[in-house]
N, C-alpha and C positions, 0 to 999 in steps of 0.2 A: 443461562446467558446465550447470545444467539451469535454465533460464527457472522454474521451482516452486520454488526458494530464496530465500526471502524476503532482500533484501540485510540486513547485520547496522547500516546505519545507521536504518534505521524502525523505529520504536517498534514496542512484541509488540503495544498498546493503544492505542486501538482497532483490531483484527485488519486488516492491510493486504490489498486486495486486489486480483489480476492482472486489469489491465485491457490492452485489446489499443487503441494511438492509433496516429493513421495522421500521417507527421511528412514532408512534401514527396513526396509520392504512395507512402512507404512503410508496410507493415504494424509494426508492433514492440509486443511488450510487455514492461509493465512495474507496478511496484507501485505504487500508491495508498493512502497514508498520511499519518502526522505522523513530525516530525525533531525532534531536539532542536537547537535553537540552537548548541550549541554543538559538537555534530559537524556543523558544515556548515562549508565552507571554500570562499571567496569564491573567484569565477575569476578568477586571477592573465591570463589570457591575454584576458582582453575587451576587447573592441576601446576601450567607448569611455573605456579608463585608458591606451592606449597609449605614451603618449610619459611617462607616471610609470611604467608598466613598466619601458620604458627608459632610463628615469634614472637606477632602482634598479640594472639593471643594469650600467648604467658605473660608477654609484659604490659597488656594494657587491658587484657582481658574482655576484646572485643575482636570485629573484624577489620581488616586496616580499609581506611576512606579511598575515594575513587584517587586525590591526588597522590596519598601514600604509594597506591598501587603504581597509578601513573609512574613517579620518581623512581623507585623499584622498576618496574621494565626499562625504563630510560638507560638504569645503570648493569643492567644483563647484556655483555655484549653477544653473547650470543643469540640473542634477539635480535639483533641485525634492526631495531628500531630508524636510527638515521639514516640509513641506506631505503628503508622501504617510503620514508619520509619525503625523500627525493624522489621516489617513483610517486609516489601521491601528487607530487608536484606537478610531476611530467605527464602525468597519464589519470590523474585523479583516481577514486577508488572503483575498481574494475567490479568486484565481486562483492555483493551486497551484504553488509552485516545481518546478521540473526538476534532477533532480539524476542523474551518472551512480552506479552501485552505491558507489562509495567515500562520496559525500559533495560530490562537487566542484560547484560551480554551472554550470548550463548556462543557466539562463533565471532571472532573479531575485535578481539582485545589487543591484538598487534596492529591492525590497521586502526583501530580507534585511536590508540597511543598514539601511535605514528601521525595520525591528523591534528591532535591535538601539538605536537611537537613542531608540524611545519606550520600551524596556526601563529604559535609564539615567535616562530624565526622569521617569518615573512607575511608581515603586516597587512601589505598590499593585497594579499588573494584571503585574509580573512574571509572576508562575506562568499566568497565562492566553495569553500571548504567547511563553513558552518554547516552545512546541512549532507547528511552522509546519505548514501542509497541503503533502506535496508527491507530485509523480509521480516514481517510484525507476526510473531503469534497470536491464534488466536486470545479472545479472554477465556474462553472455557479449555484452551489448552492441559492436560493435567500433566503431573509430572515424570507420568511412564514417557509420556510424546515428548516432552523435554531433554527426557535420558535418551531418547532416540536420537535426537537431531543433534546430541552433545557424540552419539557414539559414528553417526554416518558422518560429523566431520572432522572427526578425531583421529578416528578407529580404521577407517575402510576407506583405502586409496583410490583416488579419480584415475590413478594408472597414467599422471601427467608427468612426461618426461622431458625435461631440461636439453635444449640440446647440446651436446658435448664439449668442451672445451676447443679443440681443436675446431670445429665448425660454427662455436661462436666466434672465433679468432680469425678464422679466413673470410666470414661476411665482412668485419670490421674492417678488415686491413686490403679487402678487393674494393671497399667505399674509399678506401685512403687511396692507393694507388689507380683503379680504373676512374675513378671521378674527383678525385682531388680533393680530397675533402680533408679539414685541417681538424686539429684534434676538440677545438669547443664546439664545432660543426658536428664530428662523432660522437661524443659527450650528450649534445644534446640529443641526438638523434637513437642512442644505445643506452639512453639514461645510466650512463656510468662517469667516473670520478673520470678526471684527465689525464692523474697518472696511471689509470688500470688501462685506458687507451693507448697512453704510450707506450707501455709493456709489454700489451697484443700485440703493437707495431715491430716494437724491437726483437720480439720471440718471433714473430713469423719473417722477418728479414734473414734471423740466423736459420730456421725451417727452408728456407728458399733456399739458401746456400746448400742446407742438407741436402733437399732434392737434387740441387741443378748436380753434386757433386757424384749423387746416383743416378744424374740421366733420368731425371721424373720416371722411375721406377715404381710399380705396381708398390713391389714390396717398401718401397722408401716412402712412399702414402699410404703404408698401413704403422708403418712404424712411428711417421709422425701423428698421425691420428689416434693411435694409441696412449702416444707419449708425450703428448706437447708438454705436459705438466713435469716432463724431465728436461726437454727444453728452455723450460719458463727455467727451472731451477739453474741449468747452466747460466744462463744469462744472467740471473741473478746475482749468481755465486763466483763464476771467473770467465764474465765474458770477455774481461780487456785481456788476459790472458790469451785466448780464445782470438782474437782478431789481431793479435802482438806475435802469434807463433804459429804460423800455418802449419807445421806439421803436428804440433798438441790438437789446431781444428780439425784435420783430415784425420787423425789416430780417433780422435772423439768420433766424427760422422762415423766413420768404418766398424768403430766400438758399438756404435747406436745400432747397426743394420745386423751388424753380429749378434746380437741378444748379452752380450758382454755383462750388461749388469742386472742386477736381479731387482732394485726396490730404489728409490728419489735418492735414501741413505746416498747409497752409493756411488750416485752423478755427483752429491751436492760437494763430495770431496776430494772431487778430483783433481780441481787447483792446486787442495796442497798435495796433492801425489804426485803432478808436475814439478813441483818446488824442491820435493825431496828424491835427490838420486839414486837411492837404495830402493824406496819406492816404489819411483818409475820404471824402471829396471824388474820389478817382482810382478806389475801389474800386466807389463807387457808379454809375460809366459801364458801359456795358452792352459795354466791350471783352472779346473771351474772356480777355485779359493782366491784366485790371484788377487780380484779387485780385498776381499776383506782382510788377505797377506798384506799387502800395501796401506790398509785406512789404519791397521793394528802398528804399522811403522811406523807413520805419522803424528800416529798421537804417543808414539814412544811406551807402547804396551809392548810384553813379549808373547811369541807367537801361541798362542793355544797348541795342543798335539796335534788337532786336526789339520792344522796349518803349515805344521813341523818337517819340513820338506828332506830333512837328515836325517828323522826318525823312520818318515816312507821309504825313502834310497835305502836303508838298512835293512827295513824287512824284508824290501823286493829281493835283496843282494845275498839275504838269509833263504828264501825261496827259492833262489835261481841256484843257491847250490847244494839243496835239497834233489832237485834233477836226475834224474837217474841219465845212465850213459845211453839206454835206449829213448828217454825221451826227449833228450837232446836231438839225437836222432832223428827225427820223427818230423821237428820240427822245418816248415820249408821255408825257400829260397825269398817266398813274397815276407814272409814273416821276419824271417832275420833281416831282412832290410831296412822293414819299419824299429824293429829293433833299433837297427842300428845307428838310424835316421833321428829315432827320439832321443838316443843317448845323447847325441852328437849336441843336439840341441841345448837338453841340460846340462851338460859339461860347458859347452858354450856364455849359457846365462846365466848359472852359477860363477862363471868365471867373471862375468861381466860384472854381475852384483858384488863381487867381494873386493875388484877391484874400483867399483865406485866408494864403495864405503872405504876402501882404505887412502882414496885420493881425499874424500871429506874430513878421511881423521888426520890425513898428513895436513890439511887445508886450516883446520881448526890450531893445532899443534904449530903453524906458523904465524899464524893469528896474538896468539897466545905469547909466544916470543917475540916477538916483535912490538908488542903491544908494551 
């Protein structure tokens, strides 16, 4: 067969033409065109439908139909189907399906889905969306060239990186503030849902507070660029807290700029660390355990060893009077200080924590009586 036959699934219109791409360091070509919808037939053998392939096949003992497939990715939400349906919408399909000469998919079973899905929901742009852009293999294609072009778009990354959360967030939200732009206006514009718009909005309003409260600080824009995604979680999780109690928002910014917490875990339960006195009181000691001291109160667990702030005090108190009389000695004037400095402090916070807990059991115990 001769690679200048145009395959008979691409449209005569607009005239398809022989382009030569290079698919895991091979030469091949092939045609460049539009398909109709409906001669395209989903690839029953893709990987990521495997175990519904093989389902089909023990129970019906065939391979499952293009609309089995169909329905099947519909119901994968991690296919992200309806979200990319919406971009199809907004942006039509960017990147041209791969198809070998018959029709079959090789690259494009997410965007085929997704066309056919915004097909059914919106009538009106049918005829615009029946015909998909694709690259047509040859007819002499054989099937070594096929496992290529299935392995360079599978297998081996274009190295395209997403820009970051935090700098899709401040394009968004400097369209909302510098030019006024209201949320179906960025919606259309950032083809996203209205409430992920208003979320950007509302995360980067409390981000702004953070900066303005460290003086747009180098450091305070690397922290929130870092961490917007702990941000988003605050606001999720207790921002009316958060705008109810100025000094829970200032301990939080100051917490943020400190490196205070280690992982999302740890932001998203700070609400109830505020809520509970004993708590709050444990998370504010400058231990690096404090915040997971506090999340293990709240949920009414008891302290692991490592936690066991009585069990440390003891050992230290078992070491220090191990000391011998010269090496007490020995030790200087800057040291006994800090010594004496950190004591001061845990005797301090100990004293405070034991006396919140016994205000909340007096608290409860009246509760109780009176009830």
């Amino acid at each position: 067969m001769s690679n200048n036959k145009i395959p008979a699934v691409l449209n005569e219109k607009p005239e398809p033409k022989l382009e030569l791409r290079v698919f895991h360091k091979t030469n091949m070509p092939g045609w460049s065109g539009y398909v109709k919808i409906d001669k395209i037939s989903g690839w029953a053998e893709n990987r990521r439908i495997e175990l519904f392939r093989r389902k089909c096949e023990i129970q019906f003992g065939r391979l499952p139909t293009n609309d089995e497939i169909y329905n099947f990715m519909l119901g994968e939400q991690d296919l992200y189907i309806r979200e990319l349906s919406r971009s199809i919408l907004n942006n039509r399909i960017r990147v041209p399906i791969i198809l070998d000469a018959s029709g079959n998919l090789l690259d494009g079973n997410r965007r085929y889905v997704a066309t056919r899905y915004a097909m059914e929901h919106n009538p009106d742009v049918v005829d615009e969306l029946a015909n998909i852009p694709a690259w047509v293999m040859t007819e002499d294609a054989t099937t070594e060239h096929k496992h290529k072009v299935l392995v360079e778009c599978n297998f081996i990354s274009d190295w395209k990186q997403e820009w970051p959360p935090y700098i899709r967030a401040t394009t968004v939200y400097e369209d909302h503030i510098d030019n006024d732009m209201k949320l179906d206006q960025l919606a259309e514009r950032y083809a996203l849902k209205k409430t992920e718009i208003r979320t950007m909005i509302k995360v980067m309003d409390l981000i702004q507070e953070f900066l303005n409260y460290h003086n747009h600080s180098d450091e305070g824009f690397m922290v929130a660029y870092e961490h917007y995604h702990w941000f988003e979680e605050a606001h999720n999780k207790f921002r009316a807290k958060l705008d109810s109690d100025p000094d829970f928002k200032e301990q939080f910014f100051d917490w943020m700029m400190q490196g205070k917490f280690r992982n999302m875990k740890q932001v998203s339960r700070l609400g109830e660390i505020r809520d509970n006195e004993e708590a709050w009181a444990i998370i504010r000691s400058d231990s690096p355990d404090a915040v997971e001291a506090a999340i293990h109160i709240v949920q009414g667990e008891k302290l692991p060893s490592i936690l066991d702030g009585e069990k440390k005090i003891k050992r230290l108190v078992k070491r220090l009077e191990r000391l011998t009389e010269q090496e007490i000695a020995s030790i200087g004037p800057g040291t006994l200080a800090d010594l004496e400095l950190i004591l001061a402090e845990i005797i301090a916070m100990a004293r405070a924590a034991r006396q919140a807990k016994k205000e909340k059991s007096n608290e409860s115990k009246h509760k109780a009586t009176s009830g």
